[in-house]
VEXKOL-745510 format. One record per residue (C-alpha): residue number from 1; chain; x, y, z. Coordinates in nm, 4 decimals. Layout:
REM residues N
@i NUM ch A east X north Y up Z
...
***
This chain:
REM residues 354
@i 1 ch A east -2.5159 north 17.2161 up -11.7875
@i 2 ch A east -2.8112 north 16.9987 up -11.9385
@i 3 ch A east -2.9358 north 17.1218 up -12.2958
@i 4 ch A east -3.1993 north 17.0216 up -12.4725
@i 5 ch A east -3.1876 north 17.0081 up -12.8229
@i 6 ch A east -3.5052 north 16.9520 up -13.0879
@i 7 ch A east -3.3971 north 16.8025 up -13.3975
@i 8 ch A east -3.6205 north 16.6680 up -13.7199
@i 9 ch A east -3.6097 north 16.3871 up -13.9231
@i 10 ch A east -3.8971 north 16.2196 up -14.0601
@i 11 ch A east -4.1360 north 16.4219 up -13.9052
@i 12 ch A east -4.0929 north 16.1823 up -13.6038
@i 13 ch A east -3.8172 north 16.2164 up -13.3422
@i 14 ch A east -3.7204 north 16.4699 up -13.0626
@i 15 ch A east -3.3753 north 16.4825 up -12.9000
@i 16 ch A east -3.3734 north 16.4959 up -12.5154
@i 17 ch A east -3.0213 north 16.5765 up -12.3926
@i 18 ch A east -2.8424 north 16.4942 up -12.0148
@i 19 ch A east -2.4900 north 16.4393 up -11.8436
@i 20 ch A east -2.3699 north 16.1085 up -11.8439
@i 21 ch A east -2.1270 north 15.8550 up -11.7373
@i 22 ch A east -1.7462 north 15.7582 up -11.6022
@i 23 ch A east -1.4738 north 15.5698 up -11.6262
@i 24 ch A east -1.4456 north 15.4685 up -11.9645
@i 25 ch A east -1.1590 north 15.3159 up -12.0452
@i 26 ch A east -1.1546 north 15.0516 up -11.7651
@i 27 ch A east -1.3320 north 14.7100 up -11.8186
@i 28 ch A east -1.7022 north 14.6746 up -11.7191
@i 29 ch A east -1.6916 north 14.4178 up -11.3844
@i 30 ch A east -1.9471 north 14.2248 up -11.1424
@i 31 ch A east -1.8711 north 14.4744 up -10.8560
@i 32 ch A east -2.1286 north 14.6555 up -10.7135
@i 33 ch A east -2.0087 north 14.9661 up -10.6295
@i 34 ch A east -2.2072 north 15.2675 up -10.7182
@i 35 ch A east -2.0457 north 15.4699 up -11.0038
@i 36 ch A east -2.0853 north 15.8497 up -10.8601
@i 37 ch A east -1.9832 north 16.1999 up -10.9309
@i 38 ch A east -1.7181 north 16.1076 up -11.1688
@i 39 ch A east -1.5341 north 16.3530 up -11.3206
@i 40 ch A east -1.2618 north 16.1999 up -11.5270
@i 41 ch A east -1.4908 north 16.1726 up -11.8365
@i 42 ch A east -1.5985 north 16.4941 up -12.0096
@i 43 ch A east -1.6942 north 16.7029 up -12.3772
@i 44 ch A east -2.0193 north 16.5297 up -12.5615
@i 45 ch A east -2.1841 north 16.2343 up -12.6851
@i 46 ch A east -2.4713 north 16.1633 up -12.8510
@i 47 ch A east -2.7077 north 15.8693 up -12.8356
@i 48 ch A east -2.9194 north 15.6905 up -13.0847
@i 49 ch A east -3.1794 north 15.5256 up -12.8712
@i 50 ch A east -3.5591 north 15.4006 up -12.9579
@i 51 ch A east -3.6381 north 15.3840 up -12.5563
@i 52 ch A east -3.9479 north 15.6079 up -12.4717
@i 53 ch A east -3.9158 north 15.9745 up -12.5136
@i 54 ch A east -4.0215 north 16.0013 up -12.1246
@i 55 ch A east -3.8133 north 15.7186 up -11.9807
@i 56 ch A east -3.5261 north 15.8907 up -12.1470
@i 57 ch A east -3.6429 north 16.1895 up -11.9352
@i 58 ch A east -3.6582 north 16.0139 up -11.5968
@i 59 ch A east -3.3019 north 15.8909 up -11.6490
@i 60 ch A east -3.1785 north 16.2573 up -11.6993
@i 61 ch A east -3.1723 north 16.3577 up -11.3713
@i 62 ch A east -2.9670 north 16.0354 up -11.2401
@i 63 ch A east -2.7202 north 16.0740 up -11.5661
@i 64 ch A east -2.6405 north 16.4593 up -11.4502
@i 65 ch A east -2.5513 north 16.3274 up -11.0907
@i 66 ch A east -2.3612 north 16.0147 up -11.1963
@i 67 ch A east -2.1083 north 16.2284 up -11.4362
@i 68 ch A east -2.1166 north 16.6269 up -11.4240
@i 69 ch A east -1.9113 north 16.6507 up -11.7218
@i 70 ch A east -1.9788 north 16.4957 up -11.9948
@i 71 ch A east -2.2867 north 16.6334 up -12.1779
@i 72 ch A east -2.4973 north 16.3322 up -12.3633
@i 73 ch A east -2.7157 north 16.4234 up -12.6161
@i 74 ch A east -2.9885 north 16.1704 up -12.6988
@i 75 ch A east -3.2232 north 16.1462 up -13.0034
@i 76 ch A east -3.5194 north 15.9296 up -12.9467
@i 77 ch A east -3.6932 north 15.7400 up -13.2845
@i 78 ch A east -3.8151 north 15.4624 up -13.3485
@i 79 ch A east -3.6688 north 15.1486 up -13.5119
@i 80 ch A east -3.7209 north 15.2591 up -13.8795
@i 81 ch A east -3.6090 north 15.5567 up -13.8087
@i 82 ch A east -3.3169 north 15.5426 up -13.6382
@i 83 ch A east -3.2192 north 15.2921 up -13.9092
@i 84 ch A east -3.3056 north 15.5072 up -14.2116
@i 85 ch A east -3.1772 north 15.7722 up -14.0502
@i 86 ch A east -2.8156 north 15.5643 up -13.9910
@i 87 ch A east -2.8302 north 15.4461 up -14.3511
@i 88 ch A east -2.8163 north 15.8313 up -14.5011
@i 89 ch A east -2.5400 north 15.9132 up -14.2201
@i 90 ch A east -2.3376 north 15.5816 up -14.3746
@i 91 ch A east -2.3411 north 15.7041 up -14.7337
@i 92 ch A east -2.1215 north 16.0057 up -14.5900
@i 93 ch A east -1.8954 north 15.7720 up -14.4016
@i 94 ch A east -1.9540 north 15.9390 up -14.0504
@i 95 ch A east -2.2445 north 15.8822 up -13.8067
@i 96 ch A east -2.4393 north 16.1631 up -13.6023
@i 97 ch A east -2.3618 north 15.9186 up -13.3101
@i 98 ch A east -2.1671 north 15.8012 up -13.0717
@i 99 ch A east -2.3576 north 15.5183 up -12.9062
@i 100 ch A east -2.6433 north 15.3037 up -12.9704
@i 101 ch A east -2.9400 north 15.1634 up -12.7951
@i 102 ch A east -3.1544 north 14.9923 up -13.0180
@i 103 ch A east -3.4703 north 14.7498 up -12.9886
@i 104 ch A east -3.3506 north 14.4215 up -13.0386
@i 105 ch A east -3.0132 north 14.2204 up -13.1295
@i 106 ch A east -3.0641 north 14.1722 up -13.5447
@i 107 ch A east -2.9863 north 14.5199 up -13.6353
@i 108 ch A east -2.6291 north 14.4782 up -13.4141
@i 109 ch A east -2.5438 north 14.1902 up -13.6507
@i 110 ch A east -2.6023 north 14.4291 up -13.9024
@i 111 ch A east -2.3276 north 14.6945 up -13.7840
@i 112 ch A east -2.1005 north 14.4772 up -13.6570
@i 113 ch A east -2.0654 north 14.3225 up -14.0542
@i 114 ch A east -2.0661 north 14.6497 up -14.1752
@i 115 ch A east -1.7341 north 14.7012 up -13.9490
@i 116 ch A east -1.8062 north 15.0223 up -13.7729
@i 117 ch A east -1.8632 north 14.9191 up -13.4364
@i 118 ch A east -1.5814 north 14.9226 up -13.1056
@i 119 ch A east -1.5266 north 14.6175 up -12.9540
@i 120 ch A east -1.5978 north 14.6858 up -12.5621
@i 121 ch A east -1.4760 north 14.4200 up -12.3043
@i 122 ch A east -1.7444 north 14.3871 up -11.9937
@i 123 ch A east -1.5943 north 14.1138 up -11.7697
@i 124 ch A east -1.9049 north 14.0755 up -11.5762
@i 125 ch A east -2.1079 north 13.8447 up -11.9108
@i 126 ch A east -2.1669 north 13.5782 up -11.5924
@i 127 ch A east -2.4060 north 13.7940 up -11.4522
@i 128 ch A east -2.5960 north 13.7871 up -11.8620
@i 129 ch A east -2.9408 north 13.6517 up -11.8623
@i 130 ch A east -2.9408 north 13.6919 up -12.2181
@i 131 ch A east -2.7339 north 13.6808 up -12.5906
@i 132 ch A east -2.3972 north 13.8749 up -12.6510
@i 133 ch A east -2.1958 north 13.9269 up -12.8975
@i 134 ch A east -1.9018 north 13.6738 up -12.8026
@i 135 ch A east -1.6494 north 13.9840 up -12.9442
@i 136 ch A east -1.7862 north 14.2347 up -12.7350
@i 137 ch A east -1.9623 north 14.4616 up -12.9994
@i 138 ch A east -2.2959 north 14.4165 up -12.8462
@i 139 ch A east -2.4929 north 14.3802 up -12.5490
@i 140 ch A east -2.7907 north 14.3223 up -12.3847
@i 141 ch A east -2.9025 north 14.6303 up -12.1745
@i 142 ch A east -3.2563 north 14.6386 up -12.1522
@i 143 ch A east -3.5319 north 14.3582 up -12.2202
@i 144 ch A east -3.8898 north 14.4480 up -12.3597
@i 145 ch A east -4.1675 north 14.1763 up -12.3454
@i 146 ch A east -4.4370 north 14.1153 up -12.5686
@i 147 ch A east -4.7632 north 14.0230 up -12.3678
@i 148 ch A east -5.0953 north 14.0437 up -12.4276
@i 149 ch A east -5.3394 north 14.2894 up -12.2744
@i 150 ch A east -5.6977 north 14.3928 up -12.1480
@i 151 ch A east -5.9312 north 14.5774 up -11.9574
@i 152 ch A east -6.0917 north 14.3898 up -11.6606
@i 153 ch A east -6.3544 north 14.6567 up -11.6358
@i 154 ch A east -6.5098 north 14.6246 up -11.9941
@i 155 ch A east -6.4206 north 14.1995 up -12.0360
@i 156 ch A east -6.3533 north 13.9399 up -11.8304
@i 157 ch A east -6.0164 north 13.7121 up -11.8961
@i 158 ch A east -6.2594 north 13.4280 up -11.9173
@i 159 ch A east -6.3981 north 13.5272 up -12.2618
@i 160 ch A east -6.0517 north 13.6451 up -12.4180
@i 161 ch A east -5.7754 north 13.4553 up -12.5913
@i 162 ch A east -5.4718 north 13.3869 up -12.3053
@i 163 ch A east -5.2543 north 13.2787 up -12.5817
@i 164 ch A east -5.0854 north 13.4174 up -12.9221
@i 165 ch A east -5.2547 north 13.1637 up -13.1053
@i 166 ch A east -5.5503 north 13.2052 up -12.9773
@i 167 ch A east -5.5003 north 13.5954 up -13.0502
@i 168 ch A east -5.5217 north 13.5013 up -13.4257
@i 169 ch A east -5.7847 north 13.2469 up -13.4013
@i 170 ch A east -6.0408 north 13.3308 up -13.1875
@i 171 ch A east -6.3571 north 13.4267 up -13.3855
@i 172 ch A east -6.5336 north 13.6671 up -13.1439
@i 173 ch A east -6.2210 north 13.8726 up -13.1333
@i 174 ch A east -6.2397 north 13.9726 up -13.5207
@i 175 ch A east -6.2349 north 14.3734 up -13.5676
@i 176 ch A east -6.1733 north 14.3700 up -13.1840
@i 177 ch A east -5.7571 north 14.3193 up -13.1462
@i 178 ch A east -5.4612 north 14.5819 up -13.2097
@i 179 ch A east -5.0776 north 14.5078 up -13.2808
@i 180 ch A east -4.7690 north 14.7443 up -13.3645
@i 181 ch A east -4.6395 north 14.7461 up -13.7038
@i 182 ch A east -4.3597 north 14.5715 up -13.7505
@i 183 ch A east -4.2208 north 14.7688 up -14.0338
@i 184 ch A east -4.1475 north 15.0824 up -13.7919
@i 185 ch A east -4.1089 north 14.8982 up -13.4629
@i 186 ch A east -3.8211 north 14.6594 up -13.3577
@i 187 ch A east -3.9918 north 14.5206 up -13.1063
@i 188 ch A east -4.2819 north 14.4050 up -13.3202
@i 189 ch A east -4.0716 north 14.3145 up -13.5628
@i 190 ch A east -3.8753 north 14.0718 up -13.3341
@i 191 ch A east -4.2152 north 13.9191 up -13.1985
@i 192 ch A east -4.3243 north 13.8180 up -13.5639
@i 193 ch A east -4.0025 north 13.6361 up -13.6770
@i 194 ch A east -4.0943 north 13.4366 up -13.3264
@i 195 ch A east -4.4278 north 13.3716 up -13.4004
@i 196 ch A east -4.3505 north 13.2801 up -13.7418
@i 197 ch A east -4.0718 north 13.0436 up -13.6200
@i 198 ch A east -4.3270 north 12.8962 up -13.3732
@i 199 ch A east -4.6871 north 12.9017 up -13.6109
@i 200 ch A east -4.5690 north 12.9410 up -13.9424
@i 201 ch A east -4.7048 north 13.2179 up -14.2329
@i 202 ch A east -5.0606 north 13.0933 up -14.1885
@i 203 ch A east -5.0522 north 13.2768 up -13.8269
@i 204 ch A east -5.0764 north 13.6022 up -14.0079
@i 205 ch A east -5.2835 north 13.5210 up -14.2324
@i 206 ch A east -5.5506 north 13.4190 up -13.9487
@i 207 ch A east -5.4376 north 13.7811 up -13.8066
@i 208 ch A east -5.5588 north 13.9508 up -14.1168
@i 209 ch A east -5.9079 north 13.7765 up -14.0649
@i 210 ch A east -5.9013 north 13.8641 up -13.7830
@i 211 ch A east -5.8909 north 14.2263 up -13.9235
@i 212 ch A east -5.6490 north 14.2839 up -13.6149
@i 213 ch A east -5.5399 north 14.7083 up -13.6125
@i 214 ch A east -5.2059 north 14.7897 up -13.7014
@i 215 ch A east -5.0749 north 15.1097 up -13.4981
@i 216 ch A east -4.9167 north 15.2196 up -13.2140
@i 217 ch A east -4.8885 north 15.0866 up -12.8759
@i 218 ch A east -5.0514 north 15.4165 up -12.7300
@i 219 ch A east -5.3367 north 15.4113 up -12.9626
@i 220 ch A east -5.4205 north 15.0497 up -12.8793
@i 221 ch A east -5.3790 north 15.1537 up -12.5082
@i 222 ch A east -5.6983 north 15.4176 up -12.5711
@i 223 ch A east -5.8496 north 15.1870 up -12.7771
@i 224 ch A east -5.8390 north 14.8777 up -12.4973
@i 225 ch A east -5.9468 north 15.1644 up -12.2108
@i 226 ch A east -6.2398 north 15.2972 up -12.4716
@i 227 ch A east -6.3610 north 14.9170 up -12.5064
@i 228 ch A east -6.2809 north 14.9524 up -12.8776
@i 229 ch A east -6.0141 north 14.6956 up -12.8323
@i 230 ch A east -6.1071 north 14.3636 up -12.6197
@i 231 ch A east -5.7640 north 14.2945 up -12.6338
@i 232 ch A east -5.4160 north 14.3871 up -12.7738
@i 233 ch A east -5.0490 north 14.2178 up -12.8186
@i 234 ch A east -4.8556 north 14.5134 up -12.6268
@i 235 ch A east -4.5195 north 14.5653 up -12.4909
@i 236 ch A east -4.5394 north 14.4523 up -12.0917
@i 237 ch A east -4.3772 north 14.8158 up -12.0330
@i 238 ch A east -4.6463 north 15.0296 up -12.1701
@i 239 ch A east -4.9135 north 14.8523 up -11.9505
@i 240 ch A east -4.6751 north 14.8793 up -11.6276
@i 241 ch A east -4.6540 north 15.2388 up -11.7029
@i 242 ch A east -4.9897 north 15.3332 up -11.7168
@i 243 ch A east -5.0424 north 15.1064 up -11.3724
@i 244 ch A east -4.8426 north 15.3094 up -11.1818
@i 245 ch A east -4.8321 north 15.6671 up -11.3660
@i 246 ch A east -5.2353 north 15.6483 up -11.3944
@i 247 ch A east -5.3388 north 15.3858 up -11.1490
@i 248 ch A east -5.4719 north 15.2241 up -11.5289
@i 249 ch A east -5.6782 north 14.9103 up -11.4251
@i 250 ch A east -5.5849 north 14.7454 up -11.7845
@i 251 ch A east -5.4080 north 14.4075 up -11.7190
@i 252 ch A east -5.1492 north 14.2014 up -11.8674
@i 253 ch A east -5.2059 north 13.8079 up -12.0305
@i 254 ch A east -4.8870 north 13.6403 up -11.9911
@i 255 ch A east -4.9923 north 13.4106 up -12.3112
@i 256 ch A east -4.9678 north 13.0295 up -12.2226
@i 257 ch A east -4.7766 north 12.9701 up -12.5468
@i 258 ch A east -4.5103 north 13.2179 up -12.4250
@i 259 ch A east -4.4287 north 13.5757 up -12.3735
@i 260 ch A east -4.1574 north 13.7535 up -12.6124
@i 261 ch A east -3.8581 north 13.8581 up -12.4444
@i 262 ch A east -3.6789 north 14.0832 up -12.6125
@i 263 ch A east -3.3240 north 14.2146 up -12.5406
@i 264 ch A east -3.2620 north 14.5430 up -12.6457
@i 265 ch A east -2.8848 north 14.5957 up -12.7132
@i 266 ch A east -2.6496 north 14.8618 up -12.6766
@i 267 ch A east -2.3160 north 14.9192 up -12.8549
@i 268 ch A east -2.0316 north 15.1803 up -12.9670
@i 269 ch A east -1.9620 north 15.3449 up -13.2916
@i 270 ch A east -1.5800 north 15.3094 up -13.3676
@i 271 ch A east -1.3624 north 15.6305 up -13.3457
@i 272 ch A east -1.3090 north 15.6443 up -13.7593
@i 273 ch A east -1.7362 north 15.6488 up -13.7592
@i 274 ch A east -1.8465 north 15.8190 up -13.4535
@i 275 ch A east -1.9753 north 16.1670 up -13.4221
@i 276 ch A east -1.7775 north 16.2999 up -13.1700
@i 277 ch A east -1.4664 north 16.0671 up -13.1789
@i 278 ch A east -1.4883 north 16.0130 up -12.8073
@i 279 ch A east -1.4397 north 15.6646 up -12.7074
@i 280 ch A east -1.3516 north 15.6553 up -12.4067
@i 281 ch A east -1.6731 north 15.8468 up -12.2773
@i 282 ch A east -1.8807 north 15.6307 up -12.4812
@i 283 ch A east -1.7308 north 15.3308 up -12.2818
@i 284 ch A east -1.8231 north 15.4809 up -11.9754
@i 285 ch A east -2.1671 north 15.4768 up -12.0800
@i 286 ch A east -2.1763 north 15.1592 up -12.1732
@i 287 ch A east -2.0028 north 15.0479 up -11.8476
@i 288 ch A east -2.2964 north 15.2294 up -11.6133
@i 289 ch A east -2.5666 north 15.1234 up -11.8214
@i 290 ch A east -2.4762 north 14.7703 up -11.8093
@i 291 ch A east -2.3617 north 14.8294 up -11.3858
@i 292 ch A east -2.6112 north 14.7338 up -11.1406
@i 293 ch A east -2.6961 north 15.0970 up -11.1083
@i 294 ch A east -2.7480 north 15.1554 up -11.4786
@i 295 ch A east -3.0094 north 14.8625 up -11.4740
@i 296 ch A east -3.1720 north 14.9761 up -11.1807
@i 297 ch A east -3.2468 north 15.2427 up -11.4175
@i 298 ch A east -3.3617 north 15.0876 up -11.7029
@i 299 ch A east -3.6518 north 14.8354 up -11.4110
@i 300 ch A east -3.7700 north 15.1982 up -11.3064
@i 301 ch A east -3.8722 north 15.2642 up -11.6399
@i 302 ch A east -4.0472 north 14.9787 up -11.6226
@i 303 ch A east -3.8366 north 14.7660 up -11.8328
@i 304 ch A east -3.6226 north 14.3967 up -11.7486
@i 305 ch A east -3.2780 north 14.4162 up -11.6313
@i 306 ch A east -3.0311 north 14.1683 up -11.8260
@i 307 ch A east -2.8598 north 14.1004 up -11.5534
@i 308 ch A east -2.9170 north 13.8146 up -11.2571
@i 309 ch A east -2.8003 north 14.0063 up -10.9488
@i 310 ch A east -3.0641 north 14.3209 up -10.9875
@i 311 ch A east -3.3472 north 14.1332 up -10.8253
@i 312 ch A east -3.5611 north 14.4699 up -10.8680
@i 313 ch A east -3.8602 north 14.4020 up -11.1202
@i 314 ch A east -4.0656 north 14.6584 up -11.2636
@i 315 ch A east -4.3678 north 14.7850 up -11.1055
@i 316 ch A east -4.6566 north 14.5652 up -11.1251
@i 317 ch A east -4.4004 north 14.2727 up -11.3356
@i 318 ch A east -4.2955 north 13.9564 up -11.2907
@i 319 ch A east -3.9620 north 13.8382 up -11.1571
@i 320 ch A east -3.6983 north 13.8093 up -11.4296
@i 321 ch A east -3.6525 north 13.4168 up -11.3703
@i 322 ch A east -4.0271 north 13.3845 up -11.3594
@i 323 ch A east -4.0556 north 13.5463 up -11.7049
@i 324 ch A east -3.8174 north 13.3484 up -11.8940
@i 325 ch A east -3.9683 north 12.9885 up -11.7694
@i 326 ch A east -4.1724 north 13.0246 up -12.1136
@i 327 ch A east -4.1148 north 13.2228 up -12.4184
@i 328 ch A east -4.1031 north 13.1863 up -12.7904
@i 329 ch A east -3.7170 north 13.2664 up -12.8746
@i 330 ch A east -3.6113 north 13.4478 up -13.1711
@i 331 ch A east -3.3584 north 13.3893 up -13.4241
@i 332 ch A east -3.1111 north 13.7258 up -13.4078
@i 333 ch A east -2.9845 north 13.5830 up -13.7376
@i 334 ch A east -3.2688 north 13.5260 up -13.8844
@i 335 ch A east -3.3973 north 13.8713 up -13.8292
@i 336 ch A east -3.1013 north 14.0068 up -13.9905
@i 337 ch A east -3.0359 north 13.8218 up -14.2934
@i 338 ch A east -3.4077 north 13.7697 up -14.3960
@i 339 ch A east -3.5419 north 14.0770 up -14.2501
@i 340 ch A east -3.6843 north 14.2089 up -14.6037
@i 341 ch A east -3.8067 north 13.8978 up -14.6883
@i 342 ch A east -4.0269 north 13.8924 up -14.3488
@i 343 ch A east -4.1175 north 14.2138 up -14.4296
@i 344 ch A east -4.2335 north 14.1831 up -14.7055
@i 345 ch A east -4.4202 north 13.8298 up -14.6083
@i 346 ch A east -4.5951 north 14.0729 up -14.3193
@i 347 ch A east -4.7252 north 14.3040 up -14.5583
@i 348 ch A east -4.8920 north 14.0638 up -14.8075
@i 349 ch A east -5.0205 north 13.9089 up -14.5610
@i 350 ch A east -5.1571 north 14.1548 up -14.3263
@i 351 ch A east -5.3696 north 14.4657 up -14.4115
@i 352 ch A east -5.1584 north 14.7675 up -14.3308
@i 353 ch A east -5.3571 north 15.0769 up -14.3337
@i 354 ch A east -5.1807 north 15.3929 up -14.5340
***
């Protein structure tokens, strides 16, 4: 029976709960066979994700089908909060989780050093597009791209920056460009330490003349449809959504210097650490979400598959291969080990309002 369960912290996150997954204690493989109605899984788990309180929701449905009998419980929170929230539930020596689904790879470093993660063997890593942890204690299962974005019916493309440089450096853009904060979002976060790599610290200090908005994706979105905005650095996903859910006439820049891919990873909390000290379930969900059906999934919410055999793309996107012909990587260890650093670099550098 599905539940759904409210829960506070930080004034910020609400837990959306489902049935989930099978066959957990069996290595993940290549084979394409649909994982249905399994029943050899069962009790609870819960979830730590930062995916969209509403994609979460469309997945429900499919979860309950896939595996009657194990109840998942998910609670949805951004990157700073899921990890503020982790770092109280450490200090007691026991998590309020069973899984994890978090924005990009930096923050898996993080757990795996801290030595509370299971090890989970998926023998299908051929079938990859992007990093792993060679050890198994973290995958890819979802990839988030930072583009830029507009709206055709208040500019034309002609007069806007189709770059990330030019973002920061175009004069007639000042007081007219919106980003997410990279303090609270992992995606954002991941996207600086690129650019940074790529344009150095002077890149955000052009931002900051730019008097570029930090806030929220969906803000920007209103602002961008309003005219407010001429143009925004956005994740590819939010854009796609509003497409299709809203026939939205905004439009993505795939920036000549690159989009930001950014695999999202997920991963298991041992049995010592984990809230409901059910292991083999959690497996299971690990092994659909990273099965061809689990990624079909994650493209119908509008996000990339990490795999090369789900040739699906989400609505309105480009094709997988197509995407990665140019980006601007990331270093996952950078992000980790001089994460407050960065930080810290971002905020004396760029205007944060509050």
């Amino acid at each position: 029976m599905k539940k759904r369960i409210f829960a506070a912290f930080a004034a910020l996150c609400m837990v959306l709960s489902a049935a989930g997954c099978g066959n957990g204690d069996k290595p993940a493989g290549t084979e394409g066979a649909a994982v249905t109605g399994d029943t050899s899984v069962s009790g609870k788990i819960v979830i730590y994700t930062s995916m969209y309180e509403d994609i979460i929701d469309d997945m429900e449905i499919e979860l309950e089908k896939q595996f009657p009998n194990l109840e998942i419980e998910f609670f949805q929170g951004g990157s700073g909060t899921i990890q503020s929230k982790i770092a109280a539930e450490m200090d007691s020596g026991k998590l309020g989780c069973d899984v994890l689904m978090v924005a990009e790879p930096s923050y898996s470093l993080e757990l795996k050093e801290a030595g509370i993660l299971e090890p989970f063997t998926f023998t299908g890593i051929d079938k990859l597009v992007f990093d792993y942890d060679p050890e198994g204690y973290w995958y890819p299962v979802r990839v988030c791209n930072m583009v830029l974005a507009y709206n055709p019916e208040k500019y034309s493309k002609d007069e806007l920056p189709t770059s990330f440089k030019e973002f920061a450096e175009d004069p007639d853009m000042k007081g007219c460009l919106s980003m997410s904060n990279p303090l609270t979002s992992g995606t954002a976060y991941a996207s600086v330490v690129g650019l940074l790599d790529k344009y150095g610290e002077d890149y955000f200090k052009s931002l900051n003349a730019q008097n570029v908005a930090i806030e929220s994706g969906s803000v920007a979105l209103t602002k961008l449809e309003t005219g407010e905005c001429k143009e925004i650095m956005v994740l590819e996903e939010s854009v796609l959504k509003k497409r299709q859910e809203e026939n939205s006439k905004l439009e993505i820049i795939y920036p000549d210097d690159g989009c930001i891919p950014i695999p999202s990873t997920i991963m298991l909390i041992d049995e010592e650490h984990s809230a409901n000290q059910n292991i083999l379930a959690a497996k299971a969900v690990e092994k659909f979400f990273l099965s061809p059906e689990g990624q079909k999934l994650i493209v119908n919410g509008w996000m990339y598959s990490v795999r090369k055999d789900v040739t699906e793309s989400p609505y309105d996107g480009l094709p997988l291969l197509k995407l990665t012909e140019n980006t601007i990587p990331v270093d996952w260890e950078k992000c980790y080990k001089q994460r407050e650093e960065i930080r810290t670099m971002f905020q004396n550098d760029v205007t944060i309002p509050g």
